[in-house]
N, C-alpha and C positions, 0 to 999 in steps of 0.2 A: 683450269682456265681452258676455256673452249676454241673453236677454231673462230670464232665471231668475235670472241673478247680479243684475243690477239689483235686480228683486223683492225677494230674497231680502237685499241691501244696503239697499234703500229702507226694508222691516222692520226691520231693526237698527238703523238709526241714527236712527228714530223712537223706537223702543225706549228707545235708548241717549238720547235726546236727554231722555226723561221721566224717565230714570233719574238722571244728572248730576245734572237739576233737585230732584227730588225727595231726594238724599243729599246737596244742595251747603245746601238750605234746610233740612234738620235740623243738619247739622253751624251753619250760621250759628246756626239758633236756639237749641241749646244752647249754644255760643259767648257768646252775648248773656246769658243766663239767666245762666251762671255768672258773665259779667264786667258787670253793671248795677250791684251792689253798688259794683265797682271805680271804674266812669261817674260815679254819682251822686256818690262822696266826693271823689272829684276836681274836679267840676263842669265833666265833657268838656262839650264842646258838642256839639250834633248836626253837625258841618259835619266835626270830626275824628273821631265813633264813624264815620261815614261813610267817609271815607279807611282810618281802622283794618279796617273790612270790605273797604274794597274792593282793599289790599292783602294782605290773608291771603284773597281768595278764590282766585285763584291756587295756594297751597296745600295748600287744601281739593279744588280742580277734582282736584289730584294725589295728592292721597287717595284721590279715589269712583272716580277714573276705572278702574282695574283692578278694584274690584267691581261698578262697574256693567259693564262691560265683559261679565263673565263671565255676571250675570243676564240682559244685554239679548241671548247670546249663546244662552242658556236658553227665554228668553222667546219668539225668532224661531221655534226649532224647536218649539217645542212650539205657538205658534199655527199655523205650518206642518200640524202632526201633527194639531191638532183641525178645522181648517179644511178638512181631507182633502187641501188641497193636495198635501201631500208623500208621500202615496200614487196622485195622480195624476202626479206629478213622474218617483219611482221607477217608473213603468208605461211611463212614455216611453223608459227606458231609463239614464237622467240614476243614477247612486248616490248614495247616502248620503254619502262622499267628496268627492265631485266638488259635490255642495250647499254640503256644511264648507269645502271651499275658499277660495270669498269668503271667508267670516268669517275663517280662517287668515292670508288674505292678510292683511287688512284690518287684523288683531289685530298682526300685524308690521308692516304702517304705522304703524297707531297708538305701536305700544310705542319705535320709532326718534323720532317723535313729541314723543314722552313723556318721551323724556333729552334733549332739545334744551330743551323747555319746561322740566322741572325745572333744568338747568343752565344756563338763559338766564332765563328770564321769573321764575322762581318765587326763585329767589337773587336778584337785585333788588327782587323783592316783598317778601320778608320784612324785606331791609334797613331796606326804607322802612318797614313795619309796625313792626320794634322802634322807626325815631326818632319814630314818630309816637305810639306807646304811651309813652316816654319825654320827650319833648320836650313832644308837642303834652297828650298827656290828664293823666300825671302832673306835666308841668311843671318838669320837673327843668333846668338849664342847660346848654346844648351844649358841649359840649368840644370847644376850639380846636385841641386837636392832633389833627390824622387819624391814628386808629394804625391804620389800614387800609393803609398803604403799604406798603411793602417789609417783610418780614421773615424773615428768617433765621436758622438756629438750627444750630450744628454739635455736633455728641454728641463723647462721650471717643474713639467710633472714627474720626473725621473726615467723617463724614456730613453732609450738608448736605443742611438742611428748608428746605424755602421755605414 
């Protein structure tokens, strides 16, 4: 990695890092706005809307992440472009290509990433968000049987679903 992919990396995921923040705290605060109603008649405490946030942020990270992705991918080039860098870049010899690069690579990192975290991190997040929405804010009784365990299901053709 050259002294230009750096740069041009370090840009992005500054970018990308204001970006996250900036779509992860709208989506929170519309979250909030629509469910306070819900908070207040329940009488959550603040120790569970707490918990409640901080497992669906997870979900939300995996929402913004592919829009912010795209603008903070937006945003590098085009500071590049006004900052004239990237017509000093292009004069070196360096193309437009070969600049996209990093961000290509980088965008298929992330995206391999991305299905680890939603298939790992974010399916456990949510689990614990619905028992803590059910459990902890509306109060409802936990049910003793796990029906989370095995199950299987065979159609008229003989197919077997797990």
């Amino acid at each position: 990695m050259n002294l230009i992919d750096r740069y041009v990396l370090r840009l992005f995921l500054r970018t990308l890092f204001y970006g996250l923040i900036a779509f992860l705290g709208m989506f929170i605060i519309i979250d909030l706005v629509d469910h306070v109603d819900d908070f207040i008649d329940d009488e959550a405490s603040i120790l569970s809307i707490l918990k409640f946030y901080l497992y669906i942020t997870p979900a939300y990270l995996d929402y913004c992440l592919p829009i912010a992705m795209m603008l903070a991918s937006m945003f590098t080039m085009g500071i590049l472009g006004k900052s004239r860098e990237y017509t000093a870049v292009l004069s070196s010899g360096v193309s437009l290509a070969r600049m996209c690069r990093t961000l290509i690579v980088f965008g298929l990192i992330v995206t391999g990433l991305s299905i680890v975290w939603r298939e790992g991190v974010v399916a456990e997040a949510n689990r614990r968000h619905h028992d803590v929405r059910q459990y902890e804010i509306e109060g409802r009784a936990r049910n003793r049987l796990n029906s989370r365990r095995n199950f299987a299901h065979v159609d008229e053709d003989g197919r077997v679903y797990l």
